[in-house]
C-alpha angles and dihedrals in degrees: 000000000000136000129207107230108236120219103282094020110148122187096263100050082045091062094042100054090045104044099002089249128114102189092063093079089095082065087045095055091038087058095040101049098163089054097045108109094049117116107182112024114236092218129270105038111148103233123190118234102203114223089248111046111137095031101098085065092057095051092044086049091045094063090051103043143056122281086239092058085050093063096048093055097047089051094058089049 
């Protein structure tokens, strides 16, 4: 998948607007290594959403709750 960067973007309110988490903007730079030191997008730059972004957080969340909250998380993705 792939989002177009809008004037004043940052790599926070990136991840947030893709997967409605901020703290996955370290995935995002890591994905996105040419545009990694920037800090405000200018507008237009072409970023690369990886296919599992947002699973890590599934499988930290699985070792400290329940199996049944587990389900429930993995219904709604």
């Amino acid at each position: 998948m792939k989002y177009t960067a809008s004037l004043g973007d940052t790599w926070d309110t990136v991840a947030y607007k893709v997967c409605g988490d901020e703290f996955e903007c370290d995935t995002l730079r890591r994905a996105n290594r040419p545009y990694s030191d920037v800090l405000v997008f200018d507008g237009g730059e072409s970023l690369i959403i990886p296919s599992d972004i947002g699973e890590m957080q599934a499988i930290e969340a699985s070792s400290v709750v329940s199996s049944a909250a587990v389900r429930v998380i993995a219904a709604e993705w």
